[in-house]
Structure formats: C-alpha cells, structure tokens
DRENDOFI-251305 format. One record per residue (C-alpha): residue number from 1; residue in one letter; x, y, z. Coordinates in Angstrom, 1 decimal. Each point is the difference from the previous one (the first is absolute). Example, Ala and Ser with C-alpha at 12.3 -4.5 7.8 and 13.67 -1.06 7.14 Angstrom:
<gumi num="1" residuo="A" c1="12.3" c2="-4.5" c3="7.8"/>
<gumi num="2" residuo="S" c1="1.4" c2="3.4" c3="-0.7"/>
This chain:
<gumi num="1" residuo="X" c1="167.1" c2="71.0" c3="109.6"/>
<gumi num="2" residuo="X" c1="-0.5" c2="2.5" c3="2.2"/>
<gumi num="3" residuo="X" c1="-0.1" c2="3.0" c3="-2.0"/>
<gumi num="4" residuo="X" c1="-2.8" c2="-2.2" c3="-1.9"/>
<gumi num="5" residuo="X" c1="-1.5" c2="-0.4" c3="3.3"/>
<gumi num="6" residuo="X" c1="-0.2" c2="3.8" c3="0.4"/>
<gumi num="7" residuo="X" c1="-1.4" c2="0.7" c3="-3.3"/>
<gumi num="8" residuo="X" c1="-2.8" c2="-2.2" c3="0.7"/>
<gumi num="9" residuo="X" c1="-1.2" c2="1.4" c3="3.4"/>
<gumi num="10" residuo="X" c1="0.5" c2="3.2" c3="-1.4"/>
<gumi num="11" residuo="X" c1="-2.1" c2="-0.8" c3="-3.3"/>
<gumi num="12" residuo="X" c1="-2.9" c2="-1.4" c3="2.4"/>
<gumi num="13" residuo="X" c1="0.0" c2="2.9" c3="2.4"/>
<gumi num="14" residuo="X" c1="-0.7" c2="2.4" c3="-3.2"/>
<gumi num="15" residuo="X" c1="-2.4" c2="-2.6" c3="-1.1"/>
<gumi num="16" residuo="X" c1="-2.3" c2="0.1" c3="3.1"/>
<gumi num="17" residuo="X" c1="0.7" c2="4.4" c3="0.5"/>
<gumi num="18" residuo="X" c1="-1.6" c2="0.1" c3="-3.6"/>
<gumi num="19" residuo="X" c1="-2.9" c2="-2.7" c3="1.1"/>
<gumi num="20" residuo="X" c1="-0.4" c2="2.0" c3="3.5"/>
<gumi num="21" residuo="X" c1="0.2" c2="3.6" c3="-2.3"/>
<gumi num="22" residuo="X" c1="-3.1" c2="-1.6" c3="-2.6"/>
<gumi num="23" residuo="X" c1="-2.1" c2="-1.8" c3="2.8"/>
<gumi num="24" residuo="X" c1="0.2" c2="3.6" c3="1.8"/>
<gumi num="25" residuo="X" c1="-0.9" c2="2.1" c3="-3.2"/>
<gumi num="26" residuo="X" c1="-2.7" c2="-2.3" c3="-0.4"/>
<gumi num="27" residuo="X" c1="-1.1" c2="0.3" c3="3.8"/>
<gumi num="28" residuo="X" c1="-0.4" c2="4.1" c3="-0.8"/>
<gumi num="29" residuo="X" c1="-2.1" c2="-0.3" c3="-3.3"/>
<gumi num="30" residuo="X" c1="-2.6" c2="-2.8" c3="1.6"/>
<gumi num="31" residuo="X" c1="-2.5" c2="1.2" c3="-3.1"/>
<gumi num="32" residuo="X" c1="2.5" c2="-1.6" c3="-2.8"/>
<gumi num="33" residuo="X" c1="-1.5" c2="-2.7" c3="-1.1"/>
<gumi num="34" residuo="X" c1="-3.9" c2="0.9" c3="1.2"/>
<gumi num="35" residuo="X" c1="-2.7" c2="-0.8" c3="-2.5"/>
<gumi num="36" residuo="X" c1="-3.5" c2="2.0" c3="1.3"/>
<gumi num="37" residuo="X" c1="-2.9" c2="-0.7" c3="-1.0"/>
<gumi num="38" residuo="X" c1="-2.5" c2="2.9" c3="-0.1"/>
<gumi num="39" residuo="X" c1="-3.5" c2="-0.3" c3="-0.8"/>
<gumi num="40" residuo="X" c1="-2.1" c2="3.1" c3="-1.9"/>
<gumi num="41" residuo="X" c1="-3.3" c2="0.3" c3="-1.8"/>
<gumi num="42" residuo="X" c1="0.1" c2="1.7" c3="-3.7"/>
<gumi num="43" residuo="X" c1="2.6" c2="0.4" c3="-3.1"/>
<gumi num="44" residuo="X" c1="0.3" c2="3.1" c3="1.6"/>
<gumi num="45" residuo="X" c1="2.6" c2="-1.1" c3="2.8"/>
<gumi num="46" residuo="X" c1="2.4" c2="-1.7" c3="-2.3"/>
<gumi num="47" residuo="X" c1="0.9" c2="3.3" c3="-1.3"/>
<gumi num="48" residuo="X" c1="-0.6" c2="2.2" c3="3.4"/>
<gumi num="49" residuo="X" c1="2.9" c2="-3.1" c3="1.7"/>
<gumi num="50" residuo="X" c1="2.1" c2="-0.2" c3="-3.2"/>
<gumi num="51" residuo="X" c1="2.9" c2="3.1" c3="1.4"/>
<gumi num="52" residuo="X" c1="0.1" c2="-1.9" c3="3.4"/>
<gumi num="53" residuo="X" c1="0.2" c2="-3.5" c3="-1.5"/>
<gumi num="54" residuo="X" c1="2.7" c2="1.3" c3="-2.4"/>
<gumi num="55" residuo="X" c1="1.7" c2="1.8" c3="2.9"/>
<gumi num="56" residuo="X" c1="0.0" c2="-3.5" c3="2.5"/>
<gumi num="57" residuo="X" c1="1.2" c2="-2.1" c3="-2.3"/>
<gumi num="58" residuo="X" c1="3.5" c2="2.5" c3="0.0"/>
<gumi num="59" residuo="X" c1="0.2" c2="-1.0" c3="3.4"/>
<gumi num="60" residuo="X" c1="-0.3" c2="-4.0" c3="-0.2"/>
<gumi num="61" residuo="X" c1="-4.2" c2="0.1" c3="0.9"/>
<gumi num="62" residuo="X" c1="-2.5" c2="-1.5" c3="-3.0"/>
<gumi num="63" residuo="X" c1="-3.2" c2="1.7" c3="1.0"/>
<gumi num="64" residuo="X" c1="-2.8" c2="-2.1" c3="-1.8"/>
<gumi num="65" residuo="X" c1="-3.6" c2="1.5" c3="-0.7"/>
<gumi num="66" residuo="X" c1="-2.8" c2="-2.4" c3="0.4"/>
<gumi num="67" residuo="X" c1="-3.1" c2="1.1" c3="-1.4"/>
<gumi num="68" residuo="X" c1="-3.7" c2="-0.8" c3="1.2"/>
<gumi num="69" residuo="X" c1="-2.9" c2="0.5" c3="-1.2"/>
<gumi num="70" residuo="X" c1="-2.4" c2="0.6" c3="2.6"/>
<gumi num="71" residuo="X" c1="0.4" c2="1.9" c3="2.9"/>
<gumi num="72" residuo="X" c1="-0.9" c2="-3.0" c3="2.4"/>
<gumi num="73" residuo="X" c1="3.1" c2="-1.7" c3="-0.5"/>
<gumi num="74" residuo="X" c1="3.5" c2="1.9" c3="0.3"/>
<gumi num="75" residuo="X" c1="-0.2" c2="-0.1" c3="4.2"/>
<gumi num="76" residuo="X" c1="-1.4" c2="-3.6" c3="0.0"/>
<gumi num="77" residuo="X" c1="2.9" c2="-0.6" c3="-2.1"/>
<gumi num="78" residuo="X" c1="2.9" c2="1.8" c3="2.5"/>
<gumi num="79" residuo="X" c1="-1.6" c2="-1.2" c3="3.2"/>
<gumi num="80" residuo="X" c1="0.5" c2="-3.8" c3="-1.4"/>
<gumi num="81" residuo="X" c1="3.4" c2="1.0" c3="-1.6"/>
<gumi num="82" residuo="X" c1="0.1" c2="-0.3" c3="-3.3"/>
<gumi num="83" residuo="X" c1="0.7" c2="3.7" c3="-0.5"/>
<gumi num="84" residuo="X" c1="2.1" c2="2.2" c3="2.8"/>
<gumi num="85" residuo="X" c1="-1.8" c2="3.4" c3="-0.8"/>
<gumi num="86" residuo="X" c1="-2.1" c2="1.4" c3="-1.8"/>
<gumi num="87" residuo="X" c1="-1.2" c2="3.7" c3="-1.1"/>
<gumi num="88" residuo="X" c1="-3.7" c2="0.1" c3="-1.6"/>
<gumi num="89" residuo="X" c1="-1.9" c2="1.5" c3="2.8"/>
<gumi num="90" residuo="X" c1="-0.8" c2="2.9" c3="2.4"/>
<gumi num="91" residuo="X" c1="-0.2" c2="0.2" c3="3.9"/>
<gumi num="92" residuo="X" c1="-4.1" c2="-0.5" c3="-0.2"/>
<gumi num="93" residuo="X" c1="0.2" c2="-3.0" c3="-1.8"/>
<gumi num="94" residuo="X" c1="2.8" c2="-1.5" c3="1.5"/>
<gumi num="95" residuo="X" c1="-1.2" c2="0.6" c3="3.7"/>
<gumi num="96" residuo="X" c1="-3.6" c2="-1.9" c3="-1.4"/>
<gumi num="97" residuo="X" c1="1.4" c2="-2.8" c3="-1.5"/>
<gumi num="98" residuo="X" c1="2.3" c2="-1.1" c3="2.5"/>
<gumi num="99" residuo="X" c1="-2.2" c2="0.7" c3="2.6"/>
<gumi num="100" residuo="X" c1="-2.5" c2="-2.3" c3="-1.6"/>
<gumi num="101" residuo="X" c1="2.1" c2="-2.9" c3="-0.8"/>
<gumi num="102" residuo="X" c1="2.1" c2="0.2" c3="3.0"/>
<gumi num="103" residuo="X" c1="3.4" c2="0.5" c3="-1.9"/>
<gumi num="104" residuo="X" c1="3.4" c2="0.2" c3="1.6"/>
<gumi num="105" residuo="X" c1="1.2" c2="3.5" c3="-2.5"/>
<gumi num="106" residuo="X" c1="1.6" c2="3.0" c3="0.6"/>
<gumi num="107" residuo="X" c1="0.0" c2="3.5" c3="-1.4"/>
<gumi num="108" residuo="X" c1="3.9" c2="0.7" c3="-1.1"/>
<gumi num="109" residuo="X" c1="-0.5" c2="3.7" c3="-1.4"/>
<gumi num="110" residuo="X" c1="-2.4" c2="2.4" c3="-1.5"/>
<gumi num="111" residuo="X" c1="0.4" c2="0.3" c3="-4.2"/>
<gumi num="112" residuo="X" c1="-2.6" c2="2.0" c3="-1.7"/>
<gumi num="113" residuo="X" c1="-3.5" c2="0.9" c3="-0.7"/>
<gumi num="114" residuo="X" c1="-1.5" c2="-1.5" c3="-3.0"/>
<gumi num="115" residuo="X" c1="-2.5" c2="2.6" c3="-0.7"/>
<gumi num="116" residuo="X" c1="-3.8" c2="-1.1" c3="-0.7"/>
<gumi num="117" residuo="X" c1="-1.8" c2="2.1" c3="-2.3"/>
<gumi num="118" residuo="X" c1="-3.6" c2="0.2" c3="-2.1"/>
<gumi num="119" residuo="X" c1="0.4" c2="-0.8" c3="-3.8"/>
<gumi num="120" residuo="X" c1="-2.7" c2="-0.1" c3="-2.7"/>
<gumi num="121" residuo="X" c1="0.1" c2="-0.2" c3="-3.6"/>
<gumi num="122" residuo="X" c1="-3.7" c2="1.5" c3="-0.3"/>
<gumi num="123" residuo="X" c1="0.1" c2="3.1" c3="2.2"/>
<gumi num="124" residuo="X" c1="2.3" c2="2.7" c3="0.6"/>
<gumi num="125" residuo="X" c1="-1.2" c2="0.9" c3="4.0"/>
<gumi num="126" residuo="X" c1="-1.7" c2="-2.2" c3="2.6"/>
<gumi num="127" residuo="X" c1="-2.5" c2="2.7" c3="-0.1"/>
<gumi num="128" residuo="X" c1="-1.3" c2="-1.0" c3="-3.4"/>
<gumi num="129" residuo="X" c1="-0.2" c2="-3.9" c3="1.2"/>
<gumi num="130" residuo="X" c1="-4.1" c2="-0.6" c3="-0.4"/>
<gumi num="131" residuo="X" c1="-2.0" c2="-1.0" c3="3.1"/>
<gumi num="132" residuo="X" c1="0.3" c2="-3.7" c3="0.3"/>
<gumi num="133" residuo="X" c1="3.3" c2="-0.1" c3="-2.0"/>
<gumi num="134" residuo="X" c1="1.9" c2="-2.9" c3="0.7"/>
<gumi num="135" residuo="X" c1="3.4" c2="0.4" c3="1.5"/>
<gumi num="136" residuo="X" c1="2.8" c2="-3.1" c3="0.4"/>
<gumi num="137" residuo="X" c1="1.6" c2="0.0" c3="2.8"/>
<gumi num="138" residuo="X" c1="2.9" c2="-2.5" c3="1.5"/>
<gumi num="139" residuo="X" c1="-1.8" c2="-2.9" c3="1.9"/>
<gumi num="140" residuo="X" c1="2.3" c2="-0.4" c3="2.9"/>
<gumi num="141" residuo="X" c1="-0.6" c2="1.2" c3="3.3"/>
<gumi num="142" residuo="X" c1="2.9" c2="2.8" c3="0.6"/>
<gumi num="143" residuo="X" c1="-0.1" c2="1.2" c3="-3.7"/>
<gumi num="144" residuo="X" c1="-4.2" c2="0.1" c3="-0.3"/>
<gumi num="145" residuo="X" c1="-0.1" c2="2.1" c3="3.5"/>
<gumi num="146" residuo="X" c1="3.0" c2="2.5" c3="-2.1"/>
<gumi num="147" residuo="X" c1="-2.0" c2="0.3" c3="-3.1"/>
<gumi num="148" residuo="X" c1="-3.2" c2="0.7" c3="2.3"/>
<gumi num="149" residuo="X" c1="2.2" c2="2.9" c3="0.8"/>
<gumi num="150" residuo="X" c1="1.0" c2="1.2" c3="-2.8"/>
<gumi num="151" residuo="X" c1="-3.5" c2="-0.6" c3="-1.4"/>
<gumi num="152" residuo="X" c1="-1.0" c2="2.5" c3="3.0"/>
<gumi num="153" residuo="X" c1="2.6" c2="2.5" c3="-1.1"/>
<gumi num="154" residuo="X" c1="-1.7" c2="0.2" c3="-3.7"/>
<gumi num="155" residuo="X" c1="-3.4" c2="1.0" c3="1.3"/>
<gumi num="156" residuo="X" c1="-1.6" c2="-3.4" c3="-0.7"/>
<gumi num="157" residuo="X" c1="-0.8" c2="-1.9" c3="3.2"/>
<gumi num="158" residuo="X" c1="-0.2" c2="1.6" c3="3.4"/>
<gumi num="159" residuo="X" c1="1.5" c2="-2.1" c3="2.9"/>
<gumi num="160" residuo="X" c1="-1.5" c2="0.0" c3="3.8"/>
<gumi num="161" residuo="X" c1="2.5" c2="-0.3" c3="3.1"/>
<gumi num="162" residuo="X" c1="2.5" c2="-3.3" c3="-0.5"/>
<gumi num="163" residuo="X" c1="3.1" c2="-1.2" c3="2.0"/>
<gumi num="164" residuo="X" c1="2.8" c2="-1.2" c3="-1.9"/>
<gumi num="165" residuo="X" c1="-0.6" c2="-0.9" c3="-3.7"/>
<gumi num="166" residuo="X" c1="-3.4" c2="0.8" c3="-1.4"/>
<gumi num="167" residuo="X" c1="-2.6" c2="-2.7" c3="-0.7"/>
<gumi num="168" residuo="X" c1="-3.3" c2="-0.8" c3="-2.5"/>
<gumi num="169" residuo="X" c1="-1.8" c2="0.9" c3="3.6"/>
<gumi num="170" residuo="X" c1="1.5" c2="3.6" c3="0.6"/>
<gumi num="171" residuo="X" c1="-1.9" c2="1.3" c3="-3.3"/>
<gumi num="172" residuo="X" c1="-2.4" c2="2.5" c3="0.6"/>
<gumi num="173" residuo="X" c1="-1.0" c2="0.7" c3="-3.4"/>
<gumi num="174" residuo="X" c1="1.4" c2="-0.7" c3="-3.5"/>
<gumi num="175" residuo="X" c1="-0.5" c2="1.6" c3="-3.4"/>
<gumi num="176" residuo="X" c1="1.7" c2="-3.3" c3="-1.7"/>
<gumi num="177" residuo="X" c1="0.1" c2="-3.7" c3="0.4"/>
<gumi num="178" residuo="X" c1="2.7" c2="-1.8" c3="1.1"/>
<gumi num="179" residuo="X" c1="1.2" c2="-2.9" c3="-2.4"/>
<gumi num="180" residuo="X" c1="2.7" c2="-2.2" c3="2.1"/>
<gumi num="181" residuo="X" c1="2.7" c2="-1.5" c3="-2.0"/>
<gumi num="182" residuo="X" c1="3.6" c2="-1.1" c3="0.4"/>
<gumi num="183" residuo="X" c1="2.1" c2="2.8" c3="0.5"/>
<gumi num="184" residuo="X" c1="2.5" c2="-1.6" c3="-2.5"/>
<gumi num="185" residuo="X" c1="-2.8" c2="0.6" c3="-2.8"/>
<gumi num="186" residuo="X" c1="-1.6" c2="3.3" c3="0.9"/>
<gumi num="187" residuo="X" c1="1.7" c2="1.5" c3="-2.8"/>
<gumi num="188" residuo="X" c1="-1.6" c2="-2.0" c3="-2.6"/>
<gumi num="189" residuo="X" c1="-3.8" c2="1.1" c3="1.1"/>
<gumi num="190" residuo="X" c1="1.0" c2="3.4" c3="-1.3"/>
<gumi num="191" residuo="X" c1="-0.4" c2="-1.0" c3="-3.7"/>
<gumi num="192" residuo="X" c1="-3.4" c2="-1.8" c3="1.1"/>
<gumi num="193" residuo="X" c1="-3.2" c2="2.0" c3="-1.3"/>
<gumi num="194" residuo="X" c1="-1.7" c2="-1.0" c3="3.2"/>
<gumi num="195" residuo="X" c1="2.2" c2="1.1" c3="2.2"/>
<gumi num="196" residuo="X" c1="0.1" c2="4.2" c3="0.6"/>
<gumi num="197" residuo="X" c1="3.9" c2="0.0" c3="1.6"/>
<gumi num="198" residuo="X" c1="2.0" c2="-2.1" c3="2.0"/>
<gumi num="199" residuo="X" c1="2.0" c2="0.6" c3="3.1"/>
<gumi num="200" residuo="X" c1="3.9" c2="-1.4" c3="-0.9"/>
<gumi num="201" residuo="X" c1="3.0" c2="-0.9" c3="2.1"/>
<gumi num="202" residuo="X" c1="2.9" c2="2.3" c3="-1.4"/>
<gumi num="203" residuo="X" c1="2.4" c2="-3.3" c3="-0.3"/>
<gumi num="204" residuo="X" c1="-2.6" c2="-1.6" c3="-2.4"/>
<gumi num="205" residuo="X" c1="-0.9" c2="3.2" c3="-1.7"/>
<gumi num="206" residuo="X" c1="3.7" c2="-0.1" c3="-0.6"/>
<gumi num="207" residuo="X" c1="0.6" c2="-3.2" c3="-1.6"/>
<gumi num="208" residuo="X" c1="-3.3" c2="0.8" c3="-2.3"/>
<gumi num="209" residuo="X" c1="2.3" c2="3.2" c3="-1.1"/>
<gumi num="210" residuo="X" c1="-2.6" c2="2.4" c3="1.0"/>
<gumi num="211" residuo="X" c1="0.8" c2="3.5" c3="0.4"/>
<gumi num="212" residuo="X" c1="-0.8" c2="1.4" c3="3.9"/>
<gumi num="213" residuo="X" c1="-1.2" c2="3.2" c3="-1.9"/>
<gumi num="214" residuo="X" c1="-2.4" c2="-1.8" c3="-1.4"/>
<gumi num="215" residuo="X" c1="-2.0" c2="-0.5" c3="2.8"/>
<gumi num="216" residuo="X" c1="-3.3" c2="1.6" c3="1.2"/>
<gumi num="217" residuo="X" c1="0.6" c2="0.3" c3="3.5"/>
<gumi num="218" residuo="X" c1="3.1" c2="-0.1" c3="2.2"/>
<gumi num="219" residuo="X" c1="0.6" c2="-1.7" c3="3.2"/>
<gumi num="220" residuo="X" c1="1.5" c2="3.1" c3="2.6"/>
<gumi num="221" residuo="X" c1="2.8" c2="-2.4" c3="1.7"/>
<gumi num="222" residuo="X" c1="0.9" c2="0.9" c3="3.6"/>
<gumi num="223" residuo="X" c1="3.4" c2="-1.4" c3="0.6"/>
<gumi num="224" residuo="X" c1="-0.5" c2="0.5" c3="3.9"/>
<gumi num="225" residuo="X" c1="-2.9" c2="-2.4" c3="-0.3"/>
<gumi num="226" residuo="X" c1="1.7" c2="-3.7" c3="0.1"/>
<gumi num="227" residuo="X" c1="-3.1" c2="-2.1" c3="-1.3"/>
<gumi num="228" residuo="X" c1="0.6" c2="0.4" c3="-3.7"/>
<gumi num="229" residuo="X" c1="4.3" c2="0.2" c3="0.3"/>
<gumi num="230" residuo="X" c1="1.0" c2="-3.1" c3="-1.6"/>
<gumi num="231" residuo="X" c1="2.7" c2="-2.4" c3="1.8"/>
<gumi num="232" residuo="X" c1="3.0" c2="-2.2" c3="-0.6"/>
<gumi num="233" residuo="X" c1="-0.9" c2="-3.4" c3="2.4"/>
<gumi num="234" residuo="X" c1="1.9" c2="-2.7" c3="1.6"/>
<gumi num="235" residuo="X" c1="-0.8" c2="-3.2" c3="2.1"/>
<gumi num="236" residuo="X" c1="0.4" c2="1.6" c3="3.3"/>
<gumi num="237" residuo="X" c1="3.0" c2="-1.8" c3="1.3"/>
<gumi num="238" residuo="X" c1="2.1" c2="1.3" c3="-3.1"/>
<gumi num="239" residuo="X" c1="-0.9" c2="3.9" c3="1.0"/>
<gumi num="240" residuo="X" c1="3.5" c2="0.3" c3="1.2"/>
<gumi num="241" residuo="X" c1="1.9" c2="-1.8" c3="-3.1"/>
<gumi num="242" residuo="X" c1="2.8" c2="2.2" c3="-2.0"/>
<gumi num="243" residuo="X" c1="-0.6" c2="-1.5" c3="-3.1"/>
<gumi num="244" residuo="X" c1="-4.0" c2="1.1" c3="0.1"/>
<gumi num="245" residuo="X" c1="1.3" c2="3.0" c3="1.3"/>
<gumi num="246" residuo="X" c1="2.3" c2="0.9" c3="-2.5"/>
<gumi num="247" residuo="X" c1="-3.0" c2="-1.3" c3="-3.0"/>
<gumi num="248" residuo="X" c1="-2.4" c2="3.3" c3="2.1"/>
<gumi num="249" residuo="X" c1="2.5" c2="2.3" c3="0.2"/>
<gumi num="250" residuo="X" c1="1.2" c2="0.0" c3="-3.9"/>
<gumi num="251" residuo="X" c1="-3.4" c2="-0.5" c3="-0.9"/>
<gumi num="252" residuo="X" c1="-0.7" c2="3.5" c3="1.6"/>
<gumi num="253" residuo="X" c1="2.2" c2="1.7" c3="-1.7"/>
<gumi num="254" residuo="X" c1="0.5" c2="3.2" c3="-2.5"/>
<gumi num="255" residuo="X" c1="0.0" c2="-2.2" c3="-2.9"/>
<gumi num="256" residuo="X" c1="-3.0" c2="-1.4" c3="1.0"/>
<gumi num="257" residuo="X" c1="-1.5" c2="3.4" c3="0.4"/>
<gumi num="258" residuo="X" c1="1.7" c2="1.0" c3="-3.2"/>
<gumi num="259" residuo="X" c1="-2.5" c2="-2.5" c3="-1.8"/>
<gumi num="260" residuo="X" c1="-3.1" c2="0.9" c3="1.9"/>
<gumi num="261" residuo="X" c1="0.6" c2="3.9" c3="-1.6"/>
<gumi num="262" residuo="X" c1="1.3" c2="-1.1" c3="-3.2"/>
<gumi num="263" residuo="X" c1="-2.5" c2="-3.0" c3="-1.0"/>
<gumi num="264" residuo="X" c1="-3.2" c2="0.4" c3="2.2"/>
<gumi num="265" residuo="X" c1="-0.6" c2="3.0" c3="0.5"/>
<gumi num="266" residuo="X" c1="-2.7" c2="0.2" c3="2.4"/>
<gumi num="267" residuo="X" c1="-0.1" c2="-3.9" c3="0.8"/>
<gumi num="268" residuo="X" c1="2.5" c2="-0.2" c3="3.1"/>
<gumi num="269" residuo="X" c1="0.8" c2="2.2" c3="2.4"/>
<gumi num="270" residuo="X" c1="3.0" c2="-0.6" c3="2.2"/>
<gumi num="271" residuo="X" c1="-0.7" c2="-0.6" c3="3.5"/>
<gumi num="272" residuo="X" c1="3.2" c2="-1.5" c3="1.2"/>
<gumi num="273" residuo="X" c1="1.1" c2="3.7" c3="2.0"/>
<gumi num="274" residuo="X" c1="-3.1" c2="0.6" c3="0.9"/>
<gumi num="275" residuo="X" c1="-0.6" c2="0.8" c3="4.2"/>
C-alpha cells in the first residue's frame, strides 16, 4: 500500500513539473496563438505581406490582411478596433487624418516609399502635353499636394511659397488642368482620350501590372524627407506589444526587400534603415 502510495505522489509531482514546464513555455512565446488583423489598400499588399505572413505563421501568429477600398477607412477602422494595424499610408497622410478625426494611433515603424510617377499612353514627355491638357491626379489631400509636386518637377505647373503639403491655392501658373479623381482609379484615366496623363501611386500602378519604365516622369524620392515614407500603425496603447512588434520587424526584412528588387522594380523603396 505504501509503495502504491509512493507511486502515486510521485506520478503527480511529474504530472504538475510537465504542467509548470508547458504553462512556462507558453509564458515565453506570448505571440502563439495571436490572430492580427492588418488592414491595407490594393492587391498589391497581399503579395508585398505574403513572405512575412508565411514566416508568422511558423511561429504560432496568423497575420490576416484586410483590404479597403478607400483611403478614408483603414485608421477609422484601427482606432475602433476592428483591425490592430495597418500599413497603406505615409507620414503626411497619416499625421492629416488623425489629426482631423482626433484618432488615438500610433506610428510603429517606417517601411517604404511607394514611388508616384507621371504616366501617359498618348505622349512620351510632359513637354509634348498641349496647353490645357488635362492631367488626373489623386483627389486626396496628402497625395494631390505630392502630385502638385511632381507635376512641378515635369515643367508643367509652377508652385509659389507653401508650408507643409502643397495646395490648389499655392499654384502660380499651370500649363495643364487638374482632373481630381480617386487615387485608387488614376490609373484607368490613362487609356481615356480626354485625359493627357495621369499622376499614379506606385502600389496601384503595381496591381494594374504597369511597368515603372513606362512612365513619363519620375518622382526624385528623398528618403531624409519623412512626409511621403509610408508607416506600419497601431492604436497607441499597443505601441509597446511584442506580437506587433515582432509583425514590423519581419515585415522589414531582406525578404521583403528581396521582392521590392525582384518584382517591382522601381515601385518600393526600402526605408526601414533609413536615418
């Protein structure tokens, strides 16, 4: 009886070591488990995310993209919580729109530049645009004051002293006219007879297929300038979680950069080391 006594005790003392040994392995890997929801804007992302989703879901984390279709919505989404980050924007926009609708989000990291160039299926420089020619450009705040840039850059509007972004009022002069439009859809004006070229985001250029060497005009990208560096956010009291953490860090990655040089050439440009 005793000896059965014995066995017992001993057979529960091994019984709650193993317990104490999984509850403690589990303690160190918090992310196991973790489903993140990230919200993005374009086809594009799914494939730009796919090495990082692939690589998280090796360690226990399912990293699930949420796609939107208009720039408007990804924060109001994370600062109400039914996404925990998203990455579909840059520093300019970000700082506008949370400013404006008083949201409680957080940069996590620097990613990329998504480059913004002239395209146009009717002329080959933005010299030989006509006075008058019609130009699309995105409709947004943060994005129309970029392409005024840019537009600057190709000789055909001239752009008086600004702070910050850009407006309609900082025009000087103009050569073209401006048609505002979704920047989702600014691609599509480019096959439109009316319409002499187009200002594009690189990330929906991308998930038309386009070829950057196509383009007309090419947007010089300052990496020491912050305003067009695109972000990875968070509701600001998860700045400090691992698991968010760990979702930025293999995000911005060389795999990540791998793709950038191998698919879109000219598209993204890494931003993550950048001082």
């Amino acid at each position: 009886m005793k000896n059965i006594l014995h066995f017992r005790r001993a057979a529960f003392l091994l019984l709650f070591a193993l317990l104490a040994a999984l509850l403690t392995g589990c303690a160190d890997k918090p992310e196991e488990g973790r489903v993140v929801k990230l919200g993005v804007t374009g086809a594009v992302y799914e494939e730009l995310w796919r090495p990082t989703v692939e690589a998280l879901a090796a360690e226990g984390i399912t990293l699930e993209l949420v796609q939107f279709s208009d720039f408007a919505l990804p924060n109001n989404a994370l600062n109400s919580g039914d996404i925990q980050m998203n990455a579909f924007q840059h520093h300019a926009y970000f700082d506008n729109d949370k400013s404006t609708n008083g949201y409680d989000i957080s940069v996590l990291c620097d990613t990329f530049v998504i480059t913004m160039n002239l395209f146009s299926k009717h002329y080959d420089s933005p010299a030989d645009i006509p006075e008058g020619g019609k130009v699309a450009v995105p409709n947004d705040a943060t994005n129309y004051g970029r392409a005024l840039l840019l537009l600057q850059d190709a000789g055909l509007l001239t752009l008086g002293d600004y702070t910050g972004t850009p407006t309609t009022a900082d025009i000087t002069s103009s050569k073209v006219s401006l048609v505002e439009v979704n920047a989702s859809m600014t691609y599509q004006y480019v096959d439109d007879e009316e319409i002499a070229a187009a200002v594009v985001n690189g990330n929906y250029a991308a998930s038309y297929g386009v070829d950057p060497n196509t383009a007309i005009c090419y947007e010089d990208v300052d990496l020491t300038d912050k305003s067009f560096v695109c972000v990875i956010a968070v509701k600001s009291a998860d700045a400090d979680d691992e698991v968010y953490r760990k979702v930025a860090e293999t995000f911005c990655s060389d795999a990540t950069n791998q793709l950038f040089d191998e698919k879109y050439k000219g598209f993204f440009v890494p931003a993550w080391d950048a001082e």
